[in-house]
Backbone as CSV, one residue per row, in Angstrom:
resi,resn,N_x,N_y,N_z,CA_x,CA_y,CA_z,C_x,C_y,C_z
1,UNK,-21.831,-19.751,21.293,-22.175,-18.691,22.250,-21.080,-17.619,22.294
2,UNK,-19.708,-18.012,21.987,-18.641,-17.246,22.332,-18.900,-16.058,21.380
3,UNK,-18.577,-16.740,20.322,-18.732,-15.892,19.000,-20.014,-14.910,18.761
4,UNK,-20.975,-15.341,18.994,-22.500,-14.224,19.102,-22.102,-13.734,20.080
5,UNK,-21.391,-13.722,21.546,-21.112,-12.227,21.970,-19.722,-11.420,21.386
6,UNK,-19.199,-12.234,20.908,-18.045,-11.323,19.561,-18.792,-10.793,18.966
7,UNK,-19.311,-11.130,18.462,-20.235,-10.468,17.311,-20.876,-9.277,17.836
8,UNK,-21.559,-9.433,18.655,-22.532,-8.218,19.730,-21.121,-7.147,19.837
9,UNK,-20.506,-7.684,20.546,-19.517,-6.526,21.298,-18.885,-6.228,19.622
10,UNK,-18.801,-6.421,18.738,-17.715,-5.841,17.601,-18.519,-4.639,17.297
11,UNK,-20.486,-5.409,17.006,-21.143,-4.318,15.902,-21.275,-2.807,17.085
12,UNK,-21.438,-3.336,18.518,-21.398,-2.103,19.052,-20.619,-1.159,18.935
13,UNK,-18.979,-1.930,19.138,-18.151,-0.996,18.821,-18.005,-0.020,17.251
14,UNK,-18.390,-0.851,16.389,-18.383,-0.257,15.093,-19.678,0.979,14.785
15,UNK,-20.821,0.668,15.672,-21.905,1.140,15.699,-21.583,2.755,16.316
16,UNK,-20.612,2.771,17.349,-20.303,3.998,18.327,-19.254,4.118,17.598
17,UNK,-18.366,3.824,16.819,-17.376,4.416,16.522,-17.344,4.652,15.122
18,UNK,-16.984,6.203,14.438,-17.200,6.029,13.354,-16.391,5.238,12.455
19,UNK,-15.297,5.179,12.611,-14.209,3.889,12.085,-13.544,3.636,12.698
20,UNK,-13.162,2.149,12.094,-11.511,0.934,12.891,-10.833,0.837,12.293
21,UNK,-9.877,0.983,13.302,-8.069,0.468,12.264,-7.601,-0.643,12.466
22,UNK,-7.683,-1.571,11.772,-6.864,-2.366,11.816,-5.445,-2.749,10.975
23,UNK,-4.057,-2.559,12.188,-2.940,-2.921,11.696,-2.111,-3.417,11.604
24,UNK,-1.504,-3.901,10.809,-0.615,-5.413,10.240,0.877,-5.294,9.956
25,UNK,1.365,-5.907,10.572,2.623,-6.034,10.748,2.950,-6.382,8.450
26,UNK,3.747,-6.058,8.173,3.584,-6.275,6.376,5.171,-6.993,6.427
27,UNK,5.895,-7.924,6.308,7.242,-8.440,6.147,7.225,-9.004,4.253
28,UNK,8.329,-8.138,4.038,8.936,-8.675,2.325,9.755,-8.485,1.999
29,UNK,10.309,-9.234,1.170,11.560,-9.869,0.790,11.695,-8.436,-0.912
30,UNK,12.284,-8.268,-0.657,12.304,-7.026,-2.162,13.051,-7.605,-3.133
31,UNK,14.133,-8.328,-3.414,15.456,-8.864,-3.765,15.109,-10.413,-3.659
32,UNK,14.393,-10.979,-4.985,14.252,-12.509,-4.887,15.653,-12.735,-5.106
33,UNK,17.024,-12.360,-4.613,18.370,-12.731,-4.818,19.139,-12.971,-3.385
34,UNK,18.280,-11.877,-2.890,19.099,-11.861,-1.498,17.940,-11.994,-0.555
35,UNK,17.182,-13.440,-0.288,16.371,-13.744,0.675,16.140,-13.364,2.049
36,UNK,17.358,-13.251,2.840,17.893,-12.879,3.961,17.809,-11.465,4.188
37,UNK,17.323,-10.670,3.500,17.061,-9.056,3.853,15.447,-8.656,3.603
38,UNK,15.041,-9.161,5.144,13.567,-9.154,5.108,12.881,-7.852,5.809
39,UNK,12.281,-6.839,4.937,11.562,-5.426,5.172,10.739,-5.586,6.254
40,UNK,10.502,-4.623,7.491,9.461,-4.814,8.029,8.730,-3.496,8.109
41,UNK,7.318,-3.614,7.704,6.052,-1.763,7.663,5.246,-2.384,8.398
42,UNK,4.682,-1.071,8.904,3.026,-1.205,9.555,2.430,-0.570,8.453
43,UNK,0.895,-1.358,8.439,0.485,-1.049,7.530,-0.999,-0.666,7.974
44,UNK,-1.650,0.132,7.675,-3.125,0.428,8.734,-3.889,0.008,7.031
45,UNK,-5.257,-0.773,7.671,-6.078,-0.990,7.364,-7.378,-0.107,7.760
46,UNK,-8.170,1.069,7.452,-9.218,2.038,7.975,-10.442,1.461,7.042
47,UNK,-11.167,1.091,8.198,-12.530,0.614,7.878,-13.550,1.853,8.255
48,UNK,-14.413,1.934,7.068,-15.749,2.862,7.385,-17.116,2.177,7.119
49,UNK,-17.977,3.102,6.848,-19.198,2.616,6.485,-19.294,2.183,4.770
50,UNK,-18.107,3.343,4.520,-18.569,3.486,2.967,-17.490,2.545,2.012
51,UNK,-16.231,2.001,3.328,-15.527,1.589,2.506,-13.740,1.264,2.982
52,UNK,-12.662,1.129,2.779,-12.092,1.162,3.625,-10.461,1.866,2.989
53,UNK,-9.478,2.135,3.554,-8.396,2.393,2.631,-6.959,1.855,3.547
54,UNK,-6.356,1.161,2.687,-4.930,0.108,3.336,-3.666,1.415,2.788
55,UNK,-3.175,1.579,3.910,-1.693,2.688,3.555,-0.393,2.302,4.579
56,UNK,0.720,2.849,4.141,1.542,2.701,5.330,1.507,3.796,6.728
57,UNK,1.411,3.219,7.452,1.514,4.258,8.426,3.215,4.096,9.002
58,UNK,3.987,3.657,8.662,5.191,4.333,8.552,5.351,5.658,8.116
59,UNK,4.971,5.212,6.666,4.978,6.716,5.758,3.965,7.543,5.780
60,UNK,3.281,7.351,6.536,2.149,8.364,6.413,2.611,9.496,7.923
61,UNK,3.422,9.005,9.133,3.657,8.888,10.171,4.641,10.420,10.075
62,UNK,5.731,9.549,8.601,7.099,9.977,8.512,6.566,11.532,7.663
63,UNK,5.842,11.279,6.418,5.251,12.212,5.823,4.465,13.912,6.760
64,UNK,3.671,12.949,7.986,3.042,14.232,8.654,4.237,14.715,9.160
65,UNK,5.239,13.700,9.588,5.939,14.894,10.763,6.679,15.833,9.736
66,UNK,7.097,15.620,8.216,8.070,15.752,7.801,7.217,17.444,6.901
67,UNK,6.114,17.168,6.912,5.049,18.154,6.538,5.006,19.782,7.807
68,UNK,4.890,19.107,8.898,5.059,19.937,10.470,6.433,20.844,9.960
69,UNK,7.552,19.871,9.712,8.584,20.360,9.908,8.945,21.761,8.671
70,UNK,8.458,21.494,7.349,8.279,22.005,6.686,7.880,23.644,7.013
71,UNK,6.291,23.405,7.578,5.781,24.548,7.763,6.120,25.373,8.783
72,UNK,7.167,24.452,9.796,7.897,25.491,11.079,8.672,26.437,10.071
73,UNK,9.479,25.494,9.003,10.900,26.273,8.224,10.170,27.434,7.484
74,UNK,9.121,27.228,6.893,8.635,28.618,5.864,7.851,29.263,6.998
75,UNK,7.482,29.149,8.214,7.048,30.434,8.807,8.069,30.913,9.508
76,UNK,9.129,30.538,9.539,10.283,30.977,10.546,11.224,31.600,9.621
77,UNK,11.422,31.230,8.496,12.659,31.743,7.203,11.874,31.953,5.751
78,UNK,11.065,32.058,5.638,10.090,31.838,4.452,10.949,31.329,2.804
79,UNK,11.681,29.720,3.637,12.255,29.131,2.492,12.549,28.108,3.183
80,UNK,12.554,26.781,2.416,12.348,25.557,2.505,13.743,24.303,2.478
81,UNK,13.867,23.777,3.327,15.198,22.686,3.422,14.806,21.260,3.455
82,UNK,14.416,20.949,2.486,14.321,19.583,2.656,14.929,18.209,2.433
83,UNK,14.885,17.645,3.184,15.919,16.676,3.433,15.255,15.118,3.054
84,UNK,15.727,14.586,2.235,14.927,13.657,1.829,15.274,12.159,2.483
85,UNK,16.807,12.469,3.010,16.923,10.729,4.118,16.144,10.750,5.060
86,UNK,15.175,12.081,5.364,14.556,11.941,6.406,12.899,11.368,6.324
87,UNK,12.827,10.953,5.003,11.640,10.662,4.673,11.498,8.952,5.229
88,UNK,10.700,8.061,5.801,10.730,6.948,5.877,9.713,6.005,5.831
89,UNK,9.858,4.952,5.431,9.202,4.081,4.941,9.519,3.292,3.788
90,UNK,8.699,2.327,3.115,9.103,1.544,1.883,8.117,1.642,0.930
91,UNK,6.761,1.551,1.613,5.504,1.079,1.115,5.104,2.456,0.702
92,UNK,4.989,2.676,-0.594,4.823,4.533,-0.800,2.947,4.346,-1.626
93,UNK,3.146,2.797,-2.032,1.766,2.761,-2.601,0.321,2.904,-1.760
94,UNK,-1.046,3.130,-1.916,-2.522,3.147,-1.272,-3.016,2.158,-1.984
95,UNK,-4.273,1.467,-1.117,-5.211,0.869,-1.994,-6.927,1.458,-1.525
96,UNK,-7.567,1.365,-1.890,-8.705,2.185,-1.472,-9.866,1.087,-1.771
97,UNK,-11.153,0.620,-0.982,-12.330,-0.090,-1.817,-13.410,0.742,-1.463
98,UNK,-14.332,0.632,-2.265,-15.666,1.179,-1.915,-16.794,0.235,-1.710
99,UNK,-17.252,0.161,-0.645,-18.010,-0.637,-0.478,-19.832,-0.069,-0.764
100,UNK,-20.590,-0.840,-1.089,-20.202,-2.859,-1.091,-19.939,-3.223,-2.192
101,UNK,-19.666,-2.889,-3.406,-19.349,-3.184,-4.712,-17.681,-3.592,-4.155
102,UNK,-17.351,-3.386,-3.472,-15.857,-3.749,-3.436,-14.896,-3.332,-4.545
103,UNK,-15.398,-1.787,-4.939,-14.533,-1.121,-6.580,-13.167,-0.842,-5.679
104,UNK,-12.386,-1.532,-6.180,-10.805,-1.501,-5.621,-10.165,-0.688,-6.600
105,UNK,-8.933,0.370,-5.950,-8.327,1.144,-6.999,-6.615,1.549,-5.931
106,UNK,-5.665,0.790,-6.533,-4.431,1.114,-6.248,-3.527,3.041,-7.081
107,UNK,-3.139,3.386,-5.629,-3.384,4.807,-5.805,-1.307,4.656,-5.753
108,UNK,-0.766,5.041,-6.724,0.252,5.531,-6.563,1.292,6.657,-7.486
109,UNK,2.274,6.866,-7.081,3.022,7.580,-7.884,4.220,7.567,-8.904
110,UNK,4.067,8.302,-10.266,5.023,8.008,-11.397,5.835,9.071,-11.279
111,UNK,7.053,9.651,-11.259,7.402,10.770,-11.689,6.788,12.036,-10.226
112,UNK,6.220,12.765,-11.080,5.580,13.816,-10.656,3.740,13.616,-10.486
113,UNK,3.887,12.523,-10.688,1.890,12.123,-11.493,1.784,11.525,-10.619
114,UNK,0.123,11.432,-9.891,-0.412,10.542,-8.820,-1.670,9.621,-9.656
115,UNK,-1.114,8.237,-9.918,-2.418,7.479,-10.360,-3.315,6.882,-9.658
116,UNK,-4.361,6.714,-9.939,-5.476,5.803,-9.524,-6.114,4.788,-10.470
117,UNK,-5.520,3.351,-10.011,-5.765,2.518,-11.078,-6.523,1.547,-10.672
118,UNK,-7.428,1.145,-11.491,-9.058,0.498,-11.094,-8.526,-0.838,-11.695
119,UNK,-8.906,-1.660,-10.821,-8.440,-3.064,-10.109,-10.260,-3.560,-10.632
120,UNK,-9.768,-4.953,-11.976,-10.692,-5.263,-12.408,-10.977,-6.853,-12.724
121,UNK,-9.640,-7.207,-11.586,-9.299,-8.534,-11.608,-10.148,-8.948,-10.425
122,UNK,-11.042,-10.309,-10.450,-12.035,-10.877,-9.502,-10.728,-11.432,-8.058
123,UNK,-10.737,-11.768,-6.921,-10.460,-12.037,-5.913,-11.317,-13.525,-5.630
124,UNK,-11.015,-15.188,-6.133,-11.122,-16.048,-6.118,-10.713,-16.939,-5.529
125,UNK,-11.718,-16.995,-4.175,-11.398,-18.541,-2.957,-11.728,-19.608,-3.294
126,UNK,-10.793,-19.839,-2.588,-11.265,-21.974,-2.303,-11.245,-21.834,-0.521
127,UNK,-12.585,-21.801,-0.075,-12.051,-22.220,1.291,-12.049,-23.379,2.161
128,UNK,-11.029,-23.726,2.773,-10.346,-24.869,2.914,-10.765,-25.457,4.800
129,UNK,-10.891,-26.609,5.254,-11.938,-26.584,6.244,-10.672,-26.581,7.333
130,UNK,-9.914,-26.431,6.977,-8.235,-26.157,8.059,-8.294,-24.797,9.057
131,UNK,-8.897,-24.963,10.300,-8.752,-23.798,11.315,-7.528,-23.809,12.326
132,UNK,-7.479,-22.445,12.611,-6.380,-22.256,13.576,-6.315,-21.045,14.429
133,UNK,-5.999,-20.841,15.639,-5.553,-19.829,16.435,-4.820,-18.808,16.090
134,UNK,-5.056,-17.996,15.538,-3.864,-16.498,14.988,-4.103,-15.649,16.240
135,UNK,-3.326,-15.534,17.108,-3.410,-14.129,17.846,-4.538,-14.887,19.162
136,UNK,-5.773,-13.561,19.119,-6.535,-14.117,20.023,-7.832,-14.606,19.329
137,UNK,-8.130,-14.383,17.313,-8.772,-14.587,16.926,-8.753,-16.391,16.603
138,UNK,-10.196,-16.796,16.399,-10.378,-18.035,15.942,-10.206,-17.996,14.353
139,UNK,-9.341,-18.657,13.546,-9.311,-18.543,11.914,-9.527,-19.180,10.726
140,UNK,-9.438,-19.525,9.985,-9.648,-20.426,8.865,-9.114,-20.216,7.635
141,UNK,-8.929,-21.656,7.246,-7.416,-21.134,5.799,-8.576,-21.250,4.582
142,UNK,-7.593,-20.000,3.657,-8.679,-20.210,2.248,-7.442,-20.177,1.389
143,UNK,-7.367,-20.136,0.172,-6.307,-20.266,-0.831,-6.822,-19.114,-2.192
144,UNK,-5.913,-18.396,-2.918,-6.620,-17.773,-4.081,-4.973,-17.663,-4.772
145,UNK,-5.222,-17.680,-6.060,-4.195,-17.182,-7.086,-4.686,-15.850,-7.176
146,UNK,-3.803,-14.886,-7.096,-3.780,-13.565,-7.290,-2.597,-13.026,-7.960
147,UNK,-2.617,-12.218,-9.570,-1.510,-11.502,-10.041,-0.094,-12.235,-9.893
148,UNK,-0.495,-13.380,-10.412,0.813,-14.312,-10.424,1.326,-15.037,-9.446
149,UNK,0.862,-14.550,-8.194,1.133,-15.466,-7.151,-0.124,-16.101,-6.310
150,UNK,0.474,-17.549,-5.358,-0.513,-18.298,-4.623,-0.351,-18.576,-3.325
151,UNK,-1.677,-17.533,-2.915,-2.050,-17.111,-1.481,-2.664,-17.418,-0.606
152,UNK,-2.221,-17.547,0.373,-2.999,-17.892,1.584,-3.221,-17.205,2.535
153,UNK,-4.337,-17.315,2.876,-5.554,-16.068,3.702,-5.701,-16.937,5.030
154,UNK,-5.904,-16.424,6.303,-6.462,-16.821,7.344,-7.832,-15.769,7.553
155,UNK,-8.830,-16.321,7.993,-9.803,-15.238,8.245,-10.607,-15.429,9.289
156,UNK,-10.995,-14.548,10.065,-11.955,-14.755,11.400,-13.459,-14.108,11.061
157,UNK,-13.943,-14.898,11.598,-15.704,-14.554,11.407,-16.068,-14.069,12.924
158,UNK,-15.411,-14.021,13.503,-15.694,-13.053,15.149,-15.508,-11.096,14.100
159,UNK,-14.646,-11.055,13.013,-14.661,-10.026,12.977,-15.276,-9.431,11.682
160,UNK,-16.798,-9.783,11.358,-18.153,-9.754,9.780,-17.500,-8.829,9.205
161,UNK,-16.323,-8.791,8.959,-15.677,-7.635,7.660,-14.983,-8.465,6.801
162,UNK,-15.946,-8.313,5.233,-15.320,-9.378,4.167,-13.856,-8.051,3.436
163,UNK,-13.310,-7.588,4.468,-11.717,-7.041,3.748,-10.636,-7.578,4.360
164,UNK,-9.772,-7.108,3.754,-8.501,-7.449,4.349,-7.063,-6.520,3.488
165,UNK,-5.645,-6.922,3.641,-4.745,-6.283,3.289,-4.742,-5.955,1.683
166,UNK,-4.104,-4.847,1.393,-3.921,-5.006,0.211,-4.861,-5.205,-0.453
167,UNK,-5.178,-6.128,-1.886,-6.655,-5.503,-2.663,-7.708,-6.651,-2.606
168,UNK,-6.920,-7.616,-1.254,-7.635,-8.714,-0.715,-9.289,-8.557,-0.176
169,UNK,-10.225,-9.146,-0.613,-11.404,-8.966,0.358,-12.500,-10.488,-0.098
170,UNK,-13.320,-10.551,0.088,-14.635,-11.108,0.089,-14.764,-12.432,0.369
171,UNK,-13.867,-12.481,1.648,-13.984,-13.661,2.200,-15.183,-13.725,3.629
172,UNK,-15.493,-14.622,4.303,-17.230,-14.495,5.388,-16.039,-13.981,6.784
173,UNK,-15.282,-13.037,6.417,-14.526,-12.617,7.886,-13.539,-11.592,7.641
174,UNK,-13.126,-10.968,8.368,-11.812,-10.222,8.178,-10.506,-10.994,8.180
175,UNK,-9.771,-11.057,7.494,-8.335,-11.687,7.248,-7.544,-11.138,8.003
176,UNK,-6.810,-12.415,8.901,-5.968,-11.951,10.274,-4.673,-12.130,9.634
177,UNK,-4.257,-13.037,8.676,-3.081,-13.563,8.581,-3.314,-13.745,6.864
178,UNK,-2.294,-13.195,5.826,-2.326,-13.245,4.472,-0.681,-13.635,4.144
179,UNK,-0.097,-14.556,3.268,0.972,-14.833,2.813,1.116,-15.710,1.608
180,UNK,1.876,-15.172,0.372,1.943,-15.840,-0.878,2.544,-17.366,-0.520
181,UNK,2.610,-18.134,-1.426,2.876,-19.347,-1.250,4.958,-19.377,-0.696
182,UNK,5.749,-18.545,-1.569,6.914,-18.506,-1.547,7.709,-17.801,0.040
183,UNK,6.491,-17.256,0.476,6.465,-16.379,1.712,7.545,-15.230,1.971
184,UNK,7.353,-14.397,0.254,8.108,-13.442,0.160,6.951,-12.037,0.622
185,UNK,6.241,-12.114,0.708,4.554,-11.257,1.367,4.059,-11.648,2.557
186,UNK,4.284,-10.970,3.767,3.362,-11.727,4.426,2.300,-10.565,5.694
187,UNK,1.698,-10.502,5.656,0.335,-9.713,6.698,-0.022,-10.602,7.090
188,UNK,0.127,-9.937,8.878,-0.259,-10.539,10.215,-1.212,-9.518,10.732
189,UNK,-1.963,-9.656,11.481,-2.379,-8.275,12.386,-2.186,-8.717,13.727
190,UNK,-1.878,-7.007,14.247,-1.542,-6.450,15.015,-2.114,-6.276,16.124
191,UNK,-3.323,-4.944,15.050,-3.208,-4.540,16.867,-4.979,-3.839,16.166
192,UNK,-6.196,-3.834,17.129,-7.519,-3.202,16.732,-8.168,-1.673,17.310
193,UNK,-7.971,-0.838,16.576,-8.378,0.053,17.698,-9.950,1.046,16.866
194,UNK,-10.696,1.970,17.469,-11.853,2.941,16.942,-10.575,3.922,17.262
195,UNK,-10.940,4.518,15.561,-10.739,6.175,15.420,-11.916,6.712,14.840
196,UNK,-11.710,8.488,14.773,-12.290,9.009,14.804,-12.938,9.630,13.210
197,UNK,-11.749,9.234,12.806,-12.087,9.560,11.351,-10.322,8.881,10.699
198,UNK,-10.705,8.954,8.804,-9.274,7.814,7.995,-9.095,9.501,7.783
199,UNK,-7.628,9.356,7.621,-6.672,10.621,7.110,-6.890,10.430,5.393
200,UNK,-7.688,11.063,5.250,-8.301,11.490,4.022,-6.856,11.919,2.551
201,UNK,-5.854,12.693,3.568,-4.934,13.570,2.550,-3.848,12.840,1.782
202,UNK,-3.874,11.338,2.381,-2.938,10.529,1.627,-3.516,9.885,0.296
203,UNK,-4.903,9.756,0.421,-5.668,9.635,-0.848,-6.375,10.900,-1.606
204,UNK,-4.776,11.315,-3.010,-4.990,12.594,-4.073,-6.620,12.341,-4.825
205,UNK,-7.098,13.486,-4.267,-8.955,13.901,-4.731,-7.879,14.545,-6.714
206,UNK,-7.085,14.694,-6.685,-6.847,14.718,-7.960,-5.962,13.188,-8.926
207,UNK,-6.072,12.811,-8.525,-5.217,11.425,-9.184,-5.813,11.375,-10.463
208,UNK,-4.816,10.933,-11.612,-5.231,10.508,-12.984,-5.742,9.154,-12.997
209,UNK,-7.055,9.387,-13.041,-7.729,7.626,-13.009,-6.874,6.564,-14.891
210,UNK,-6.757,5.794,-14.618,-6.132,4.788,-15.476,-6.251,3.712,-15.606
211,UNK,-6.389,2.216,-16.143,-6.891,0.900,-16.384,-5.219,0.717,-16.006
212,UNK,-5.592,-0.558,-16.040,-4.329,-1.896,-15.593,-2.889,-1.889,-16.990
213,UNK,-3.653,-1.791,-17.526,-2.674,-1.576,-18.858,-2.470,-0.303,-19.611
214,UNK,-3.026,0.948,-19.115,-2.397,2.033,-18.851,-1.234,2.299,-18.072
215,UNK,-1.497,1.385,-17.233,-0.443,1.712,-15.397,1.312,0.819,-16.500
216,UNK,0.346,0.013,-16.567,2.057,-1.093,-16.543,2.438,-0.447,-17.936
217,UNK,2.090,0.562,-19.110,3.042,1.052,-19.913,3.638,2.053,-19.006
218,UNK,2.834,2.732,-18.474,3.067,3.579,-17.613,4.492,3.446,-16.908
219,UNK,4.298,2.379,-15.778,5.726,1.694,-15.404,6.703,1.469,-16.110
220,UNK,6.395,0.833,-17.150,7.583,0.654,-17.874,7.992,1.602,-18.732
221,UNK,8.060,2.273,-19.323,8.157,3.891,-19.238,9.238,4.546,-18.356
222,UNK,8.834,4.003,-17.184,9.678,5.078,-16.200,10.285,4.533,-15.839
223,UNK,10.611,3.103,-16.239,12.050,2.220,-15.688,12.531,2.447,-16.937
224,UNK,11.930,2.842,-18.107,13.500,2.809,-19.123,14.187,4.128,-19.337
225,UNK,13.334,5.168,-18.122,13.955,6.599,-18.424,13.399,7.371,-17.004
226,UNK,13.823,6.609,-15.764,13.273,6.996,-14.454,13.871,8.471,-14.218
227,UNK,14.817,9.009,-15.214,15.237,10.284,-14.643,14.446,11.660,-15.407
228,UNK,13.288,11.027,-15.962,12.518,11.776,-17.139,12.627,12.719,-16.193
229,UNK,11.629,13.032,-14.993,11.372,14.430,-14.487,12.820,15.240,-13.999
230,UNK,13.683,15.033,-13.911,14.728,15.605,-13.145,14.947,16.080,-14.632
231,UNK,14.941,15.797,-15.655,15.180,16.363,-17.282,14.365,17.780,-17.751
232,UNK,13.284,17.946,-16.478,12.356,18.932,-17.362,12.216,20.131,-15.503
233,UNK,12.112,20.927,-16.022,11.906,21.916,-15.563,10.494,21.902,-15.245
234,UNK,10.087,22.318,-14.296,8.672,21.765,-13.270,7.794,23.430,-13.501
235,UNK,8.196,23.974,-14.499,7.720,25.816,-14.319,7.060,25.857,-16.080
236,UNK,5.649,25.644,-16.038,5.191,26.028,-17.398,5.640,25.015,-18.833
237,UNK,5.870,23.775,-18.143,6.276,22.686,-18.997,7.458,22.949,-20.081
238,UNK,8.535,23.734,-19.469,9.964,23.869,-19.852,11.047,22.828,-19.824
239,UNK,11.382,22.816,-21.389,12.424,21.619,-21.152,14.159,22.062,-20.774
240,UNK,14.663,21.376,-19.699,16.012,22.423,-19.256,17.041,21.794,-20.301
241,UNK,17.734,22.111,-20.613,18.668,22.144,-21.386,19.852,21.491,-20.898
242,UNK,20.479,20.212,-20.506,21.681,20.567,-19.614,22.992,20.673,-20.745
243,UNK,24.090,20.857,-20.009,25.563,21.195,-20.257,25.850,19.548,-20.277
244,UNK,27.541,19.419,-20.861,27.840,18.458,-20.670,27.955,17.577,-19.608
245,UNK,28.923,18.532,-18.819,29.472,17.632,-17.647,27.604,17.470,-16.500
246,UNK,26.890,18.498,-17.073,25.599,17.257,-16.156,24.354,16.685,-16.688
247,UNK,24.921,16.342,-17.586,24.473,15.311,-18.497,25.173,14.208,-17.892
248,UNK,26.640,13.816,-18.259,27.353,12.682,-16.800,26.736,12.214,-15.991
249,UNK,26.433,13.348,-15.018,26.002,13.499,-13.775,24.705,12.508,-13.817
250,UNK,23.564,12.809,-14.883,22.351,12.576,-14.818,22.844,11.369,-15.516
251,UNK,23.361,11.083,-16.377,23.472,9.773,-16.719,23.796,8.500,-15.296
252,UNK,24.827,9.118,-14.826,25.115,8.374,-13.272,24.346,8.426,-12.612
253,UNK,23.199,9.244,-12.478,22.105,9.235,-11.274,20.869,8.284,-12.329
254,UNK,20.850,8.217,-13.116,20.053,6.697,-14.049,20.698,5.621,-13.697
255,UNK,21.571,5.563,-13.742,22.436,4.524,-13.386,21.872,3.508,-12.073
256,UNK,22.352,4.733,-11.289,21.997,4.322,-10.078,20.822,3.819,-9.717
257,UNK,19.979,4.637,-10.220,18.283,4.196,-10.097,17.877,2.727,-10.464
258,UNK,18.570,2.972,-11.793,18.044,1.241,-12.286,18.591,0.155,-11.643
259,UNK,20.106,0.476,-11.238,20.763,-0.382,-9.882,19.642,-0.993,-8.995
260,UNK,19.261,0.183,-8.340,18.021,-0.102,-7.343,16.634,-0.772,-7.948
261,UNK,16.443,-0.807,-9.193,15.177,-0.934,-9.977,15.570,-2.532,-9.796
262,UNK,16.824,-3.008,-10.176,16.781,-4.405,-10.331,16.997,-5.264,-8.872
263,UNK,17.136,-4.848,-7.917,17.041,-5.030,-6.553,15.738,-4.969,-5.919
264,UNK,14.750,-4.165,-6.664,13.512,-4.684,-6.135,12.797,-5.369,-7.518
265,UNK,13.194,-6.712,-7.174,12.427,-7.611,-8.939,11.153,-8.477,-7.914
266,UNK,10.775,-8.532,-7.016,10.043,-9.342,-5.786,9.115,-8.638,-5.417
267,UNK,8.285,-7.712,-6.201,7.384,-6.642,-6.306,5.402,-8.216,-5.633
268,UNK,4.796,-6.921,-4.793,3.776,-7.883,-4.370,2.954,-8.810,-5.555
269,UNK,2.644,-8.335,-6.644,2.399,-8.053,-8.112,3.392,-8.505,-8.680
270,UNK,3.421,-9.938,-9.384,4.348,-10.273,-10.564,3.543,-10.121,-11.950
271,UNK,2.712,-10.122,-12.030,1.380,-9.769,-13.216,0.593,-8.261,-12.788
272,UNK,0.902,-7.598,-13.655,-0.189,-6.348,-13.808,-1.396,-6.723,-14.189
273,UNK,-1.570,-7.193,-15.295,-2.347,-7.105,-16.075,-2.790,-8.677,-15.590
């Protein structure tokens, strides 16, 4: 009885509202070296009719204001200061599905390039008859190997949405609680609310669509030469020329990068392909 008026009261709300957010606390470990330095994002989940899209709303948060601020500076000085410690967040990647085919496509950025890469790997449960209390939802454990790692899903059937975090979905509920076996990943939710419409502008209507093994040469590519774009001149596909002493320079700012490249080896994704 409980649950059929969950059910009643959800589809109404979904019925009057044109979409829900649901958002999840995201905790990860970046540095399988240094366990003890654990990330924390919000991460919004936007459900529609047609489909849904998972982003950070840290960065999406940090991005608008940092966009505002922008356009005060060029209507006030008509020239631009931008400050890039002021940018925040971790999670810079999108995932997008279209429903009901559930065509999943992870949306992110190389360089200067925005990809969209079509996710062609199946999403495979075992569900397991182990329930539990998450929050205020009623839940249930399922298990799946995904991209190298082994996951565990909680999911509630008070809430008939087969999605969840990340490129997770097609389980008989919405997923309250998601974490790899090593519990270097983990999505909780938060918090449920109706908006009015998903912020459309974080998902590029121009992105270079690409397969799974496009992406990961792709990646690797730009970890063995992450300073490619700072090398080229951004005006009519000009290559800049540098001088010695910043050549140095750019050699030390590679440096550095890959420093950081090997500090995040604990990526959600240990398998691309």
């Amino acid at each position: 009885m409980k649950n059929s008026i969950l059910l009643f009261l959800f589809l109404s709300i979904i019925t009057s509202a044109q979409s829900q957010r649901f958002t999840y606390n995201y905790q990860f470990i970046p540095d399988s070296t240094n366990v003890s330095d654990v990330k924390n994002e919000l991460m919004n989940l936007d459900v529609s009719k047609s489909g849904s899209k998972f982003y950070s709303y840290t960065v999406y948060q940090s991005d608008s204001l940092m966009k505002i601020d922008l356009d005060r500076q060029l209507a006030a000085t008509g020239s631009l200061n931008i400050k890039s410690d002021n940018r925040k967040g971790l999670v810079r990647y999108t995932v997008s599905k279209k429903y009901p085919k559930y065509e999943i496509s992870l949306h992110n950025r190389i360089l200067r390039d925005q990809y969209n890469v079509s996710e062609e790997r199946p999403v495979v449960w075992k569900i397991t008859s182990e329930k539990m209390k998450i929050g205020e939802w009623s839940a249930q454990k399922a298990e799946t190997d995904f991209a190298g790692r082994h996951w565990y899903a909680w999911f509630t059937t008070d809430i008939p949405i087969q999605d969840g975090p990340y490129k997770f979905h097609g389980l008989p509920g919405l997923i309250v609680k998601l974490e790899d076996q090593t519990l270097s990943h983990r999505f909780t939710l938060q918090a449920v609310k109706n908006i009015s419409s998903i912020p459309e502008e974080i998902f590029g209507a121009n992105d270079i669509p690409v397969n799974a093994k496009q992406y990961s040469k792709l990646l690797k590519d730009y970890e063995n030469d992450p300073t490619k774009g700072l090398k080229q001149v951004q005006m009519g596909g000009a290559i800049m020329i540098m001088k010695d002493g910043q050549n140095s320079n750019m050699k030390e700012q590679e440096g550095r990068i890959k420093e950081r490249m090997k500090k995040d080896n604990n990526k959600i994704e240990l398998k691309n392909i």
